[in-house]
ROGU-532961 format. One record per residue (C-alpha): x, y, z. Coordinates in steps of 0.05 Angstrom, whole numbers, padded with zeros to 5 digits, always signed. Example, Ala and Ser with C-alpha at 12.3 -4.5 7.8 and 13.67 -1.06 7.14 Angstrom:
2
+00246-00090+00156 +00273-00021+00143 
//
This chain:
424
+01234+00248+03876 +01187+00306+03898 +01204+00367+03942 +01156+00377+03992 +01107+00426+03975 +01126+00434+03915 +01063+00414+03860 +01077+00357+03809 +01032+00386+03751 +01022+00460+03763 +01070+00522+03762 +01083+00539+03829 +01132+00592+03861 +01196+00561+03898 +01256+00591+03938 +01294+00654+03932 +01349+00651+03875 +01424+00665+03869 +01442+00640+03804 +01501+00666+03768 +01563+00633+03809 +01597+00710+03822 +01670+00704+03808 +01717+00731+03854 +01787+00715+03872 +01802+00678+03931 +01872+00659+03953 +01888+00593+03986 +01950+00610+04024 +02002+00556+04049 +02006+00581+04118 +02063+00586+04159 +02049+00547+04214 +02085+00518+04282 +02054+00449+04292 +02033+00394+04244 +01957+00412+04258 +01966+00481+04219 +01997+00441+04162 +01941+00395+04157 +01891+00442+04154 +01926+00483+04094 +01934+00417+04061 +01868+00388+04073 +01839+00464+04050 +01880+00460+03989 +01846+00393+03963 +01780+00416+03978 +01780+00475+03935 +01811+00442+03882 +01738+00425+03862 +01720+00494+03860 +01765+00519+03804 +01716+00524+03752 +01678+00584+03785 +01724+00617+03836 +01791+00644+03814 +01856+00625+03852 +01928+00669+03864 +01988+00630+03881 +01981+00569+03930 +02053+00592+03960 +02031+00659+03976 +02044+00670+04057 +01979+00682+04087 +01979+00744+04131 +01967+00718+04207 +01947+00789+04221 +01887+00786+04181 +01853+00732+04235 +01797+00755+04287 +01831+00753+04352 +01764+00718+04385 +01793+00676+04461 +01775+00608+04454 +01716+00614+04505 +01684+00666+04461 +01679+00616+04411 +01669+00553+04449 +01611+00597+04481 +01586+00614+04414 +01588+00538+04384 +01553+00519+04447 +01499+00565+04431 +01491+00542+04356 +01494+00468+04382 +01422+00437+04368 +01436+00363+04346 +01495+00348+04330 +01558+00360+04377 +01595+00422+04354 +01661+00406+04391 +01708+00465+04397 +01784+00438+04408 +01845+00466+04376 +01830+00428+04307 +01766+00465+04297 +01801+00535+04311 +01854+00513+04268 +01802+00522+04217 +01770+00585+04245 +01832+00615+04239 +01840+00596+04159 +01769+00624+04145 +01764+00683+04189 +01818+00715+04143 +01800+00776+04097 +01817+00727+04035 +01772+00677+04055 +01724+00715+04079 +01711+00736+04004 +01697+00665+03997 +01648+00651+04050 +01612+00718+04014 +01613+00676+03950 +01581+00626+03992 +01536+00651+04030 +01505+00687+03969 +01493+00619+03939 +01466+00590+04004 +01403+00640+03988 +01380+00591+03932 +01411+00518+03954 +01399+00518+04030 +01319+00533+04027 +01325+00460+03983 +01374+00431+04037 +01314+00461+04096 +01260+00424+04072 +01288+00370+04045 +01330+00347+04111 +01265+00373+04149 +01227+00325+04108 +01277+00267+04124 +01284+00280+04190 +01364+00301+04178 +01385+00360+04234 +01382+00422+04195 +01453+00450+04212 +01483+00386+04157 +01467+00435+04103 +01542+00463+04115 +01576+00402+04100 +01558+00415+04033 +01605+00476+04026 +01659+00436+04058 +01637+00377+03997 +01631+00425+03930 +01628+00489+03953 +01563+00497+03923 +01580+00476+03858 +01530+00428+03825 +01585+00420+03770 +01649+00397+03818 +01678+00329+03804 +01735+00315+03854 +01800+00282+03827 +01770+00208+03839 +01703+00225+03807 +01663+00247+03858 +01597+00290+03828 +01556+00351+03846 +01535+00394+03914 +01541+00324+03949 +01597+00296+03921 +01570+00225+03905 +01612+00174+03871 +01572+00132+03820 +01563+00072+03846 +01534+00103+03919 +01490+00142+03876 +01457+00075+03841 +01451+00050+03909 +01419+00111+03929 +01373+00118+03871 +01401+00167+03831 +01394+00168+03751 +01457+00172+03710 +01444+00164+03630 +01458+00194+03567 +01415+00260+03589 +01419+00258+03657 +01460+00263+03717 +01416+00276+03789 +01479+00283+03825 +01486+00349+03802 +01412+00357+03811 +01407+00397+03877 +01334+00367+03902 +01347+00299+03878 +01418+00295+03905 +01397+00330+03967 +01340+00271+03984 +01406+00221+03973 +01449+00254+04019 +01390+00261+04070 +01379+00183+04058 +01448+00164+04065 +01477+00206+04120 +01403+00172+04163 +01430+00104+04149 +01498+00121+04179 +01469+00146+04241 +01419+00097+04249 +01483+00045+04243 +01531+00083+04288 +01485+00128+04333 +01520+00186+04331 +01518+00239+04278 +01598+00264+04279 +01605+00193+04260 +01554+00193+04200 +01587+00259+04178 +01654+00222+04177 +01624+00161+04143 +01607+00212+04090 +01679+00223+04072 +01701+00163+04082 +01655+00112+04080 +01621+00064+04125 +01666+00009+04122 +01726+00059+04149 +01683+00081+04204 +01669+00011+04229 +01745-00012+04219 +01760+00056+04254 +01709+00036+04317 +01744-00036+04326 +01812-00012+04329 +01800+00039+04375 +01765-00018+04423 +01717+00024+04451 +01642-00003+04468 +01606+00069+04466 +01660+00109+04415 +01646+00173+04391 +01677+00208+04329 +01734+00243+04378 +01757+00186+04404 +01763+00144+04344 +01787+00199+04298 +01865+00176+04305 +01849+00121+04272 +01806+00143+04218 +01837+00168+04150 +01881+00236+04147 +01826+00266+04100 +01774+00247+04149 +01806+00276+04211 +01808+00347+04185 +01739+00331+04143 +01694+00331+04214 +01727+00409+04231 +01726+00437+04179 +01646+00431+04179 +01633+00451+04247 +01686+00518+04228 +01649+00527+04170 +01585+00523+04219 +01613+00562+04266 +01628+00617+04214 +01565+00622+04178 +01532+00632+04244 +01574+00684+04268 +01586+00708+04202 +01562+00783+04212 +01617+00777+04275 +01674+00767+04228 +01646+00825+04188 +01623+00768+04128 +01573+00803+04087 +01538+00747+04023 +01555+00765+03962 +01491+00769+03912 +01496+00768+03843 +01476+00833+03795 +01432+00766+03757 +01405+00730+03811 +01338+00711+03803 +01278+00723+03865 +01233+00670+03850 +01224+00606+03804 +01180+00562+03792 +01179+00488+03782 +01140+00438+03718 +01142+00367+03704 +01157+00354+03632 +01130+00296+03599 +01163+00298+03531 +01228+00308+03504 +01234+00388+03513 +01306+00428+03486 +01320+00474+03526 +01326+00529+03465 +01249+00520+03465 +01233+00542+03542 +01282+00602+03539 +01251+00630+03471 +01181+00624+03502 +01212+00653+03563 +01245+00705+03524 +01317+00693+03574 +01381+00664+03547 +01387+00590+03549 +01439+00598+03604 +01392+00616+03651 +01346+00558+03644 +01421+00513+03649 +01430+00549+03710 +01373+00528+03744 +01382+00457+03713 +01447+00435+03724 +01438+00358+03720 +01414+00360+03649 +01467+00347+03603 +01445+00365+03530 +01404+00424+03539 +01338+00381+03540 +01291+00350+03583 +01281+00273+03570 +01211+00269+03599 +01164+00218+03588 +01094+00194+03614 +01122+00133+03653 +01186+00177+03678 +01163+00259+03679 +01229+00302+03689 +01234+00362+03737 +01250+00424+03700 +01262+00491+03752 +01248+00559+03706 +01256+00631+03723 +01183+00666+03746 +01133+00657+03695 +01095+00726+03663 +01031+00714+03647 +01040+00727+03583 +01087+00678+03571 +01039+00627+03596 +01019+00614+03515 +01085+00601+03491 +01109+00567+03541 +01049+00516+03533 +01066+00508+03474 +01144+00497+03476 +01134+00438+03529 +01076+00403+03490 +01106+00409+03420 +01114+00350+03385 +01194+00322+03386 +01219+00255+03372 +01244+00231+03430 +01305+00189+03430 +01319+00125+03469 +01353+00134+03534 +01403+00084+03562 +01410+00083+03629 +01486+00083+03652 +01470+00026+03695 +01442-00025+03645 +01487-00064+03604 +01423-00087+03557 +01422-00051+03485 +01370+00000+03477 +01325-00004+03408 +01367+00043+03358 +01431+00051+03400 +01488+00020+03374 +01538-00028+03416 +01614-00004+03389 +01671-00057+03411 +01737-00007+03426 +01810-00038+03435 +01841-00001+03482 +01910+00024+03454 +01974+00036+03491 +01972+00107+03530 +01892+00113+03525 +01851+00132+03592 +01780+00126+03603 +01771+00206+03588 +01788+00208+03523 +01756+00144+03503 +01692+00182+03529 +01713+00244+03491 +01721+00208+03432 +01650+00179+03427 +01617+00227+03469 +01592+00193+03527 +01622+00192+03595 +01672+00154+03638 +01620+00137+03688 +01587+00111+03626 +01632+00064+03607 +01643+00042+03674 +01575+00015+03685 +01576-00014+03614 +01640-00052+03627 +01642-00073+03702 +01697-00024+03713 +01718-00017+03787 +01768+00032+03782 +01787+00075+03729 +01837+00026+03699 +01852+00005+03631 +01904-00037+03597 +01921-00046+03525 +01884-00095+03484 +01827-00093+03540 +01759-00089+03496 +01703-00037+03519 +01629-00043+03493 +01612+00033+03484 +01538+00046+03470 +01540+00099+03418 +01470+00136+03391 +01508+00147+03314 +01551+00096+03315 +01601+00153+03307 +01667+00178+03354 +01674+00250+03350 +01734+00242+03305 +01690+00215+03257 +01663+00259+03189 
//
């Protein structure tokens, strides 16, 4: 996949950068609430940001949340103000949304929104011109706070990946390479054309875009068993929502609040949160060869961190290019005088190895096929651990549906050594 604009061969300058995921503490109160609405939301909240953990600190779930901290804005104020965002798709206000406004329009998660905000600098301009591109209404860029909050690394507790939050087998369907060295749901162009795809096939099925949103939680086949209980001809996404899942029904508010918010965010006195590290420009190759990382940032003279940064979907520190398949590879600005050695670190001569793609069963020419018994009390994560692949791997290897194992079930693990890592 190409980003429009964006040249296939030459160096060319892309999109303002916030790398470095600023940590800051943000506290995800359980709130004390009247009705059953208010208790929803904090739930629903909760499991959201349990993504997030890796890059923004927590305090105590059981904390109270301070009710005084919330804007006092009348509902017409903000119903006025949605109407005024509103360009596509239908940015209801009712009390579920404000139950939500409520949540983030508090000091403590305002520091959040910062966080996020400062990030939107660098993934949004992709989100622009990508949905622009795919004909996707631009103001679907928030849902994917609401998904990963901007984390390319989040993996939900079912295995959900990335800024998008695809599971692996919608991500085959939708194109998406998951191998040994790769993993595009966590690449923010690649996984961003996916989305785009995915979320037009949804409203081209159900017309309506609240209702593609929703499909995007909680699939298609929900929706459309959702639609024919209701019994409704012409439905739209309010109407139906009682009989959609729990997870769902606070899913569709929580992204127009989060819409609502960013919108009005100097209102709420939200100011993003840039990074002492973040980057103003970068710039965008197509590698050919097999390319470690260690390479690019010595040329570059800029740790090797960076250069993971802005690569997020690579999962060895290299770049598996080839001639038939050329890999993306974002770096920070170029010097000119870096133009030599960086020439020379992405056409130096490396063996590459051979790539199995998670999706193939076939063997690859020197990988080895491993038969494991699975023992009493083993999971699918530490089998990966153990002969460092991943559990999305072995899934596709071994038809697994869910991640379910029983003792004395065999596994066919593809393994480049031959070797677990317990081995010497």
């Amino acid at each position: 996949m190409k980003l429009k604009g964006i040249s296939a061969v030459a160096v060319s300058s892309v999109l303002c950068a916030h790398l470095a995921f600023s940590k800051t503490t943000f506290p995800l109160d359980s709130l004390s609430a009247d009705t059953s609405a208010k208790n929803s939301t904090a739930n629903y909240i909760s499991t959201q940001l349990d993504l997030i953990a890796d890059h923004i600190n927590f305090v105590d779930l059981d904390e109270q949340r301070d009710m005084s901290e919330i804007f006092e804005f009348v509902p017409a104020t903000v119903e006025g103000r949605l109407a005024y965002l509103q360009k596509i798709v239908p940015l209801t206000y009712n009390a579920q949304v404000q139950s939500y406004i409520d949540v983030y329009s508090t000091d403590r998660y305002k520091r959040y929104l910062s966080n996020m905000m400062g990030l939107g600098k660098y993934y949004f301009p992709i989100y622009e011109r990508v949905f622009e591109e795919m004909g996707v209404p631009d103001e679907i860029k928030y849902l994917s706070i609401v998904e990963s909050a901007l984390n390319p690394h989040a993996i939900s507790r079912v295995g959900a990946t990335g800024l998008w939050q695809f599971m692996f087998t919608t991500a085959r369907m939708y194109n998406l390479t998951m191998d040994n060295y790769i993993d595009e749901r966590k690449d923010p162009i690649a996984a961003s054309y996916a989305a785009a795809a995915y979320l037009l096939d949804a409203y081209n099925e159900f017309g309506d875009w609240l209702l593609a949103i929703a499909s995007y939680n909680c699939g298609k086949g929900n929706v459309l068993r959702a639609i024919q209980r209701s019994g409704l001809s012409e439905p739209d996404y309010w109407a139906i929502s009682p009989y959609l899942p729990g997870e769902t029904r606070n899913y569709v508010p929580a992204f127009i609040a989060m819409t609502y918010m960013l919108g009005y965010h100097e209102e709420h006195g939200i100011v993003p949160m840039m990074s002492e590290n973040a980057i103003d420009t970068t710039e965008t190759v197509w590698v050919q060869k097999f390319v470690p990382f260690s390479g690019v940032a010595q040329a570059l003279n800029v740790d090797e961190g960076i250069i993971k940064s802005l690569n997020p979907a690579y999962k060895r520190a290299v770049v598996n290019g080839s001639p038939e398949s050329p890999k993306r590879l974002i770096l920070p600005q170029v010097p000119p005088e870096a133009y030599s050695a960086l020439y020379a670190a992405l056409n130096s001569t490396v063996e590459s190895p051979k790539v199995l793609n998670a999706s193939q069963g076939a063997n690859v020419p020197g990988d080895q096929v491993i038969t494991h018994r699975v023992r009493k009390g083993e999971t699918l994560g530490g089998i990966a651990q153990r002969y460092r692949v991943t559990v999305q791997d072995l899934r596709a290897w071994n038809d697994i549906k869910r991640n379910v194992i029983v003792p004395g079930q065999r596994l066919r693990v593809h393994s480049e050594k031959g070797k677990s890592s317990t081995d010497k």
